[in-house]
C-alpha positions in Angstrom: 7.0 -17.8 23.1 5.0 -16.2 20.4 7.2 -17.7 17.5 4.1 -19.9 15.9 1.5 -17.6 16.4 1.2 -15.0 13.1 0.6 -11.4 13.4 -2.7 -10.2 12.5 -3.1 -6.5 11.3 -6.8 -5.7 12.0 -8.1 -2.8 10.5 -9.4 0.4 12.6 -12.8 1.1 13.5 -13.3 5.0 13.4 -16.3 7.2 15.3 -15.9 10.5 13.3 -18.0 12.1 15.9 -16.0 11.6 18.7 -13.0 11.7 16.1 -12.0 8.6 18.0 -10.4 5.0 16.5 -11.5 2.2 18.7 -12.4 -1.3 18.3 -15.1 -4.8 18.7 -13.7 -6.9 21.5 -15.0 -9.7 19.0 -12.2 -9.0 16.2 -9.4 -9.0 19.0 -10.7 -12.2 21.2 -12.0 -14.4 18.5 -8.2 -14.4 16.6 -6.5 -14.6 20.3 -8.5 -17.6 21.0 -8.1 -18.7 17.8 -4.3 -18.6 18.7 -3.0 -15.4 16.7 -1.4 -12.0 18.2 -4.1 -9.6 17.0 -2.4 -5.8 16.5 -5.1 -2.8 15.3 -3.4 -0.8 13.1 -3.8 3.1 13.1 -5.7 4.9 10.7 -3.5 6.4 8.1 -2.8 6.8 4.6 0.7 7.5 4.8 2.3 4.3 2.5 5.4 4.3 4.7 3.7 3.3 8.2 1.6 1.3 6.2 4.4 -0.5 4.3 5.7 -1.2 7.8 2.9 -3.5 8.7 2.5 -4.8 5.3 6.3 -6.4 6.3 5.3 -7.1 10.0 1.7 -9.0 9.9 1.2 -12.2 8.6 -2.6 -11.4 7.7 -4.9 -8.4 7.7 -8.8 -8.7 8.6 -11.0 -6.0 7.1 -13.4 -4.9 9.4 -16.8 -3.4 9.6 -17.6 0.1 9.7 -18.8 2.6 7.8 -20.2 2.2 4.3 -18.0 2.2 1.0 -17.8 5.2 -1.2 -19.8 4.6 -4.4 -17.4 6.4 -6.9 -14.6 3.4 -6.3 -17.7 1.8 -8.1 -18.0 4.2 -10.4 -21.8 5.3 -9.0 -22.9 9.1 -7.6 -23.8 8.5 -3.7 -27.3 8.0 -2.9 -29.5 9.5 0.0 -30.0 6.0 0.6 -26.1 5.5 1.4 -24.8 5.6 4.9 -21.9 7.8 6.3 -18.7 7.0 4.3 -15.0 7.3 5.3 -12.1 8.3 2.7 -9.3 7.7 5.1 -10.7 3.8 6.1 -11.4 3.4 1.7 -8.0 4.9 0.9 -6.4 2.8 3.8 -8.4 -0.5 3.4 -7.5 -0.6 -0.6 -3.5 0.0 0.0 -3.4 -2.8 2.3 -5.6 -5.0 0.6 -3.6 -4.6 -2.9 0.1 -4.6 -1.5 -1.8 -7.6 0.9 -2.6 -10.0 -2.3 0.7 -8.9 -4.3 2.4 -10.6 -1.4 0.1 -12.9 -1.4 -0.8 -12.9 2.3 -3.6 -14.2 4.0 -7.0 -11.4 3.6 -10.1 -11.8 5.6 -12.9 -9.4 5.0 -16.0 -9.5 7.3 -18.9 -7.6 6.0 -17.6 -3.6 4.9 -14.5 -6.0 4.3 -15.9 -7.9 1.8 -17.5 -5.4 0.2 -13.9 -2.8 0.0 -12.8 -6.5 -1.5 -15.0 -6.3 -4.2 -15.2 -2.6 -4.9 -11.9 -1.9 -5.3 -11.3 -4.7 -7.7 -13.9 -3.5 -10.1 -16.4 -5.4 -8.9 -20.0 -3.4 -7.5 -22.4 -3.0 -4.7 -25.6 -2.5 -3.4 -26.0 0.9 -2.0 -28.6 0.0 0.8 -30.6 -3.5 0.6 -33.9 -2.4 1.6 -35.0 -0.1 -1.1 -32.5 -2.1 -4.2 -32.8 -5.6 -3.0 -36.2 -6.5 -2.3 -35.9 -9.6 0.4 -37.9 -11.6 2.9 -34.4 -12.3 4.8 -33.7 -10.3 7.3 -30.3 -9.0 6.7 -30.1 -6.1 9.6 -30.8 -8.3 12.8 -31.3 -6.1 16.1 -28.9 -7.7 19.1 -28.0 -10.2 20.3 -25.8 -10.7 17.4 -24.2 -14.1 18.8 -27.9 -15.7 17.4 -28.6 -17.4 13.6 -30.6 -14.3 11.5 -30.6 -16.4 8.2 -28.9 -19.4 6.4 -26.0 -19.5 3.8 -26.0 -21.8 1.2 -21.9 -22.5 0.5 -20.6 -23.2 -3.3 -19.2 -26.9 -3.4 -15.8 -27.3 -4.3 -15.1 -23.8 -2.9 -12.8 -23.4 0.0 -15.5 -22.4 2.6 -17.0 -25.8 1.6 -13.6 -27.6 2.3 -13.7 -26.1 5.5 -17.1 -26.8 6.8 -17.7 -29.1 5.0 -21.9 -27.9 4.8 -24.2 -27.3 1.8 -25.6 -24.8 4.1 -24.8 -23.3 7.3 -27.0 -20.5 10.2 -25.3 -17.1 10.3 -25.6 -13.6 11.6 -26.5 -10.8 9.5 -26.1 -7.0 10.1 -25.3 -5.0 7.4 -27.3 -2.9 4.6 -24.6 -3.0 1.5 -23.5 -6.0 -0.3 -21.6 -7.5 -3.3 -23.5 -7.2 -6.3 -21.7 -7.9 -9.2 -18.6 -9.9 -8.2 -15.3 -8.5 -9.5 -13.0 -10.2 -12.0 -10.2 -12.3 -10.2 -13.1 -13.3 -7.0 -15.2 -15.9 -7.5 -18.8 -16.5 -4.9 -18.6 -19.0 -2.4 -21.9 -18.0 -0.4 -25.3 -17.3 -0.7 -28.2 -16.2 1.2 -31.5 -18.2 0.5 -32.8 -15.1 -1.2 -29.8 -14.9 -4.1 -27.4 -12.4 -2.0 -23.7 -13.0 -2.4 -22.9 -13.4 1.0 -19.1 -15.1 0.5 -16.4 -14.7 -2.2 -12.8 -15.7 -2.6 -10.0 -15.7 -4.8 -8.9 -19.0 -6.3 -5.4 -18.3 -7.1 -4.3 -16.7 -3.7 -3.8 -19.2 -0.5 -6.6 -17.4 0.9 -8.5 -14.4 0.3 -11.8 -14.7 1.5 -14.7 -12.3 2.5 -17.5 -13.1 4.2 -21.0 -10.9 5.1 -21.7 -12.2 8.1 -19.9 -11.8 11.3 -18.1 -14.2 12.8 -16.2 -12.0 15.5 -19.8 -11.5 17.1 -20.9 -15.7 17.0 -17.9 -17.3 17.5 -18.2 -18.2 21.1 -21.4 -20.3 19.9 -20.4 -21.2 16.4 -18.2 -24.0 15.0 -18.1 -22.8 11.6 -16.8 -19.3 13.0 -13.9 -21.2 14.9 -13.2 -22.9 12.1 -13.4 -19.9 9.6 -11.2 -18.2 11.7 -8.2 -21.4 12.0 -8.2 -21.7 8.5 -7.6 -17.9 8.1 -4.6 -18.4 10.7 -3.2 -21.2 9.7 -3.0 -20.2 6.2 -1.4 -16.7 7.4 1.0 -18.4 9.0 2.3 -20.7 6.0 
């Protein structure tokens, strides 16, 4: 019943106040609809559970959450940088690594892309507003299912191939980004105001993270749907 549909390991989201893992409806329903059995993972940084599901999934999504922990970046935190999370860096890197060695399919959606990058040597911005000065707004209040800026997508990329736009609307909620893009990615989107906003890796089937959030639009977005389709059916080759 379930034989064509891949396994997708979806990282947790963690509330250290309540000490509680829980999770966006978004991640879960946008990859069911999108015909994929979506399975959130515990948080832990114990190799052998995590080994388990590196055999089990077919793909991993890298979701949002808290911000990543400069030193991976090799910077001292600012004031300016949000709450941070060992556990979900330490976690998010093992999978991701052991991920592209097997060279599964890897989508990171906004903290995703940016644990991507970090812990491949690339950098980030700490916190937008006071280190990138903008006119786009890149921390939209709700509803998040609306357009908060445009993307313009690298030709000949495979986000390009996919949608098949020079530019397309997105949602934007975050206040860290890519800055300097790590050796082995390559940009695939940009915001009108110079922001990475997608990268990829060329030599993997695909590897792709993106800043905006598609698990929030995808009801009312094409390019979401189809974002999401490519991701499964490449996780299921």
């Amino acid at each position: 019943m379930f034989k064509d549909r891949p396994i997708i390991g979806i990282m947790p989201l963690y509330d250290s106040e309540k000490d509680s893992y829980w999770m966006l409806p978004g991640y879960m329903k946008s990859l069911e609809e999108a015909g994929a059995i979506p399975m959130m993972l515990p948080l832990t940084t114990q190799s052998e559970e995590l080994d388990y599901f590196l055999e089990i999934c077919d793909g991993f999504l890298l979701t949002g959450g808290q911000d990543v922990t400069p030193e991976i970046y090799g910077e001292e935190k600012k004031s300016v940088c949000g709450e941070t999370s060992s556990s979900r860096d330490s976690m998010d890197a093992y999978i991701f690594k052991k991920a592209i060695e097997a060279d599964k399919a890897v989508l990171g959606i906004c903290r995703g892309i940016q644990i991507m990058n970090a812990v491949s040597g690339g950098t980030l911005y700490q916190d937008l507003p006071s280190e990138f000065e903008s006119d786009v707004e890149h921390h939209m209040s709700p509803p998040y299912d609306r357009t908060a800026h445009e993307v313009e997508l690298v030709k000949n990329t495979p986000i390009y191939q996919v949608l098949k736009e020079e530019k397309i609307p997105v949602n934007s909620y975050h206040h860290q980004a890519v800055k300097k893009v790590a050796e082995g990615f390559e940009k695939m989107a940009v915001s009108t105001d110079g922001l990475i906003e997608g990268i990829y890796m060329p030599d993997k089937k695909f590897v792709w993270g993106i800043q905006w959030h598609p698990e929030f639009s995808y009801e009312k977005s094409e390019y979401s749907r189809k974002i999401l389709k490519a991701f499964l059916e490449a996780a299921k080759q």
